[in-house]
N, C-alpha and C positions, 0 to 999 in steps of 0.2 A: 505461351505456357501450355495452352491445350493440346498442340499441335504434341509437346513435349510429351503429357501425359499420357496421351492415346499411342504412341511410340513403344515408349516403357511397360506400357500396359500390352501390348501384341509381344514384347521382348519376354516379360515378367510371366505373363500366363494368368493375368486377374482381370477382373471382369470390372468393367466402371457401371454398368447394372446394380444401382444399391441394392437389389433383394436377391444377387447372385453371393450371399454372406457363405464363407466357405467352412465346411464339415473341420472335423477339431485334428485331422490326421493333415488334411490339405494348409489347414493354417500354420500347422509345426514346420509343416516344408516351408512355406511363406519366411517363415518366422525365422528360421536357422539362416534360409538365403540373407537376409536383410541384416543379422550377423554377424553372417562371414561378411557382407561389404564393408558393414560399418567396425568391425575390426583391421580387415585389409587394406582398406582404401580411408577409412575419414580418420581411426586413430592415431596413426603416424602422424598426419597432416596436422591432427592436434597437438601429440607432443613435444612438434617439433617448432610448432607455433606460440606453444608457454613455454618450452624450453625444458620441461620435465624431461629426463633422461629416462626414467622408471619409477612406474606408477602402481604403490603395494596397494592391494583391496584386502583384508579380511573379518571374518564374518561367521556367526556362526551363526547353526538351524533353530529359527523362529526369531531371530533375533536380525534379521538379515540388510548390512550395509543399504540404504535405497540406489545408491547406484550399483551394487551387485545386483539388487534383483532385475533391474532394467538389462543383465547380461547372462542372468540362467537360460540355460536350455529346454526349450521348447518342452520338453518332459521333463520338465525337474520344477516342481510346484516349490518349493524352500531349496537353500544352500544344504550340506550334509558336513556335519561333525562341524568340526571347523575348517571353512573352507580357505583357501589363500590364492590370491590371483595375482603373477607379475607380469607387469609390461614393460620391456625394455627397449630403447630406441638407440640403434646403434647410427652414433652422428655422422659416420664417415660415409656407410652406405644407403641411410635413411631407413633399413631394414628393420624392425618389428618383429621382437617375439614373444612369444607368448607361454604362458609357464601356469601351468597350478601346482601347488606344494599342495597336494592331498592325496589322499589314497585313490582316490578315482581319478580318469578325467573328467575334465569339466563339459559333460556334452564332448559332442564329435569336432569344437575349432579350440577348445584349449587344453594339452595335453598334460597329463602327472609327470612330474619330475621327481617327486620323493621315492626314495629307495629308504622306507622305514625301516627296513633291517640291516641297512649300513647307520643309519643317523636315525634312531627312535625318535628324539627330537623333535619336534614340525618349528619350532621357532628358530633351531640350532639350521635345520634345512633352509631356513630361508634365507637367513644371514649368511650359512656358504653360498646361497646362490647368487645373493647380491654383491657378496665377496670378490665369486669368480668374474662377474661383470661388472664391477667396478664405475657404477654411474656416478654421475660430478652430483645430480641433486633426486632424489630420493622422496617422490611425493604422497604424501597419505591425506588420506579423507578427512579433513579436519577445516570446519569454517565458522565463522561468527555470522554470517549474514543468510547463510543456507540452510535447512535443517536437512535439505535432501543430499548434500554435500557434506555431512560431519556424520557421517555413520561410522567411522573408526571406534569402536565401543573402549572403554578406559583400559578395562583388563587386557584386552586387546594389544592395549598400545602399550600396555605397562611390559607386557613379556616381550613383545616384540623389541622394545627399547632395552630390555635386560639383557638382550640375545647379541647385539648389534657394537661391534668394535667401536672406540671414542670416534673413529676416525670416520665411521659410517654414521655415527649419532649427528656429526656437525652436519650434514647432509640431507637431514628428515628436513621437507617442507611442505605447508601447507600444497595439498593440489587444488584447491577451491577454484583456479579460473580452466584449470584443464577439466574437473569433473561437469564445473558447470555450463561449458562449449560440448561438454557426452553428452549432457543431459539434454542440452537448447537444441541442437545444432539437425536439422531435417534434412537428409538426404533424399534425392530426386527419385526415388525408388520408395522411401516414405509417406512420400506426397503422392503419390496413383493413390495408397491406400488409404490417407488422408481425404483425397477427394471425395472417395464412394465411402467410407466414415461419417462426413459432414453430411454428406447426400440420404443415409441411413437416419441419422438422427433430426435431420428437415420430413421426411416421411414421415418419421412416427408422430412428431409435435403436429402435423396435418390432420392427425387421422383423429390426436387425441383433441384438437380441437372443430369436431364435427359434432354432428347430432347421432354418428355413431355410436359414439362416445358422452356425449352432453347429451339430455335433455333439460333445458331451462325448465326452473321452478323443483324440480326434484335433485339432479346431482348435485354432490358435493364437490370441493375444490379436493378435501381428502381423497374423497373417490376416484378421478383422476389420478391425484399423484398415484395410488396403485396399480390402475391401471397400465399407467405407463411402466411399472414395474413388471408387472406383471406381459405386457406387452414383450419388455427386453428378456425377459427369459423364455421366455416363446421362442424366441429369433436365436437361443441360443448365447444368446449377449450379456453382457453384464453393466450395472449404472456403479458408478467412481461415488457417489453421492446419492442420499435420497432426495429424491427429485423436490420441488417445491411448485405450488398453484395456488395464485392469490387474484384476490378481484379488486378493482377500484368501483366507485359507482359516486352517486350524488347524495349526500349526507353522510360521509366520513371521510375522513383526513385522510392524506395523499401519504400519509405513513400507516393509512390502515393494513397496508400489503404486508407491511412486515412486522406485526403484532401478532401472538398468535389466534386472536378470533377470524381472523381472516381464511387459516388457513383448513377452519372447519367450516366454510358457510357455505350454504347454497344458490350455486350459479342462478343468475336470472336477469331476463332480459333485459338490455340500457349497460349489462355490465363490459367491464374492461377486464378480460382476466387476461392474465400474465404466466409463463412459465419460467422454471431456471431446470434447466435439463442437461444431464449430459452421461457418455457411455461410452464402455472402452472396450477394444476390437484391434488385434494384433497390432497388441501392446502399447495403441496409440489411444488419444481420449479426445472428448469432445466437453465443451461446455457451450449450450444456448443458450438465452432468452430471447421469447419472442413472444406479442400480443397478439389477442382475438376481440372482437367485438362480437354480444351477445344480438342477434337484430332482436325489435322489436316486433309486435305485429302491425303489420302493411309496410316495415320497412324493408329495402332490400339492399341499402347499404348502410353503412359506417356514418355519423354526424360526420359534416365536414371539419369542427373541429377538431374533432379527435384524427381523421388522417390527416390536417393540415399539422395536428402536433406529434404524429409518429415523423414527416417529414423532416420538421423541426431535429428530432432524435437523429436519422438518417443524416443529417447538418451538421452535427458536433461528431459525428464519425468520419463525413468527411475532414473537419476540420483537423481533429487530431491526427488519421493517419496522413495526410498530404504531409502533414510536419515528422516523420518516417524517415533517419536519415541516418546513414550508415558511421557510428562514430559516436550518434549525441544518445545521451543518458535519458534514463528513464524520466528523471525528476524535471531535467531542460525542455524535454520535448512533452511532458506534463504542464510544464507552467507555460509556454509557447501556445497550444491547444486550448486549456482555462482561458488566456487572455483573449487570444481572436473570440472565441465562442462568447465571451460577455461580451464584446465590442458590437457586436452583431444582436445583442438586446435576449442573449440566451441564457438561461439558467445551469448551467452544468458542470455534476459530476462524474467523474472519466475514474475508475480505479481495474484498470486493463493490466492481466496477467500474464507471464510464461505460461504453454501449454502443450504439451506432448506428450513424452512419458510417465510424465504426472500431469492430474488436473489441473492446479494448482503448484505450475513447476520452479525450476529453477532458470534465472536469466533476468531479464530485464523487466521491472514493473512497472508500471506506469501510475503510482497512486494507490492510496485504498480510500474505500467510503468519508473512514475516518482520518485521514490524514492527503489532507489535497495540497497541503503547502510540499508536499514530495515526502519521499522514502528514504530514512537513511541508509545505505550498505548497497542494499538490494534495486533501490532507486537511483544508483551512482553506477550501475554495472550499463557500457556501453550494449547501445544496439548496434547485431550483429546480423549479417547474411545468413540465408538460409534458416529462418527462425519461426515460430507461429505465436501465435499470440490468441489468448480471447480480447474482443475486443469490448472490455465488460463497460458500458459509464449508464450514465441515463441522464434527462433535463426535466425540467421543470417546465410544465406552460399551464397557463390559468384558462379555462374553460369558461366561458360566458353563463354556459346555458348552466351549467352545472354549479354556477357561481365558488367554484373553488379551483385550485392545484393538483394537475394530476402528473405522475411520477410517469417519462416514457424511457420503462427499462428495457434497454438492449444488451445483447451479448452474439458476437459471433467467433467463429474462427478466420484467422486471419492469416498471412503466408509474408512475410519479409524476404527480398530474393533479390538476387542480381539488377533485377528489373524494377527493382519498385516494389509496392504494396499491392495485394493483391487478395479479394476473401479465398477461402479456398474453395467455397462452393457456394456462394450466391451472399447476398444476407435479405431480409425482410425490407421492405419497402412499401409493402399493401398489408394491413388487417386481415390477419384470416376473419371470416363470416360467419359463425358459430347459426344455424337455421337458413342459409342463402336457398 
């Protein structure tokens, strides 16, 4: 896969250097490129895969469909008025085309096709358009188990279905499994930017946990979290979520991390602090966790406990992803993962996300915190090629010295492909050393 990366990346024009992050004119190029492919080459391939014939988006500005905005143009910060997008898939030649019913184009890959001053109209225009192409099944944005897939707003749907012959009404269907293969689905051109992504946001959690950053006994865990804020927009970058930094130590509950006095205290030495981090960079996201050890003085590593139990952690991620398998459900390959992992004397919870165009995207789940017997909807959607995933869980292990339970929360980005499972850029394995 690297061999692949470095290829695309000489073909592409982008740099796998995480701190070559590109100026906001070079990212629109980037951005348009990636597209036009993923219009020309992966949409057909999906509609012709659910079987959707034509696929309406509409949306209007501030209000805007989430899978519409995953396909604005590079300049175009919101949709305008009310925007309309159709995709039609003609079954004979497999050919793709592409239609905005608006006053504008859609950006420079999808063109206007309303002639407001033949048809003032925009709903009466789209029902002739749909008329003149004549698809068998007619998909809109409508789901029960997505929210990033049911952005068809009501009013929306109410004129659009007022507009629309009986005969074209029998023919509206849900598109939930086509929008949510747009949403999931990582193209090999995704993935170069993917890598140097992961690679950007492993730098910054390095730096924010040094003594650059930290000094034990004075910073806060809040102070960080800003920092790192404040870090990403330096870079030009932007955080999907405010970050969060917690500590574990000896004398509070292994649920002190996610109380909120934790997330005001003051780092100090012995401690375990933890980050949940993550940030988006043409148009793709990232979500981490990953721990540091505070040293004490005269120490110059980590108790052996505490890395014999980040291993522990590194254990339940092999274990879940080796069970990775093209076909089986969130929920299957959740409860498969749960079982090895107790059998092996482990305490673990696994509640592992979709992640791409959203943090927190659409596709396959694997779990939440609070629901480990599995997902219903969303925990039933097969895994698919070409996908990413955070790989969020954490376990349990009891610390001797410490005489209690400490939580080892991990979180990485992951890459589902042809080949197997694979992180996209590394994952933690060692303690960072906060004073080494």
């Amino acid at each position: 896969m690297r061999i692949q990366l470095v290829l695309l990346t000489l073909m592409f024009g982008l740099s796998l250097n995480a701190q070559a992050i590109l100026p906001l004119k070079e990212r629109a190029r980037v951005m348009e490129e990636i597209q036009h492919h993923r219009f020309t080459e992966l949409l057909p391939e999906l509609m012709k895969a659910h079987k959707i014939d034509a696929w309406v988006l509409i949306t209007r500005e501030y209000n805007e469909d989430p899978v519409v905005k995953t396909m604005l143009p590079p300049t175009w910060l919101n949709a305008r008025r009310r925007t309309i997008l159709v995709f039609t898939l003609d079954s004979k030649t497999g050919e793709l085309s592409r239609a905005a019913i608006t006053r504008y184009p859609f950006g420079k890959l999808i063109p206007s096709v309303w002639k407001k001053d033949e048809e003032p109209n925009q709903m009466k225009a789209l029902a002739d358009y749909l008329t003149e192409r004549n698809p068998k099944k007619i998909g809109i944005n409508t789901s029960e188990n997505y929210g990033i897939v049911d952005g068809l707003a009501h009013t929306d749907y109410r004129l659009f279905e007022e507009a629309l012959s009986s005969s074209l009404k029998k023919r509206l269907v849900s598109a939930e499994s086509l929008a949510t293969a747009w949403i999931e689905t990582r193209t090999p051109r995704e993935m170069v930017v993917y890598n140097q992504l992961v690679e950007i946001t492993h730098n910054i959690i390095a730096e924010a946990f040094s003594t650059k950053v930290i000094t034990p006994g004075v910073t806060t865990t809040d102070d960080v979290v800003w920092w790192l804020r404040q870090k990403v927009i330096a870079l030009g970058l932007k955080t999907w979520f405010h970050p969060t930094i917690d500590v574990q130590r000896t004398g509070n509950s292994d649920l002190y991390a996610f109380d909120g006095k934790s997330k005001f205290d003051i780092i100090q030495p012995g401690d375990l602090v933890h980050c949940d981090f993550g940030i988006t960079y043409l148009d793709l996201n990232t979500d981490c966790q990953e721990l540091a050890y505070v040293l004490r003085r005269g120490e110059k590593q980590a108790p052996k406990e505490l890395a014999d139990a980040l291993a522990d952690g590194n254990r339940v991620q092999d274990l879940f992803t080796e069970r990775f398998k093209t076909g089986r459900t969130g929920n299957e390959t959740l409860a498969m993962a749960l079982e090895a992992g107790r059998a092996e004397g482990l305490r673990p919870q696994i509640y592992t996300h979709p992640l791409g165009l959203y943090g927190h995207s659409a596709g396959t789940t694997f779990g939440m915190w609070d629901s480990q017997e599995g997902v219903p909807g969303s925990g039933d959607w097969p895994l698919h090629e070409n996908t990413v995933y955070a790989i969020e869980l954490n376990t349990k292990v009891y610390i001797e010295t410490w005489e209690k339970d400490v939580r080892i929360m991990l979180e990485e980005a992951g890459y589902f492909g042809p080949d197997g499972f694979v992180y996209v850029n590394k994952r933690q394995t060692e303690l960072f050393l906060i004073g080494k």
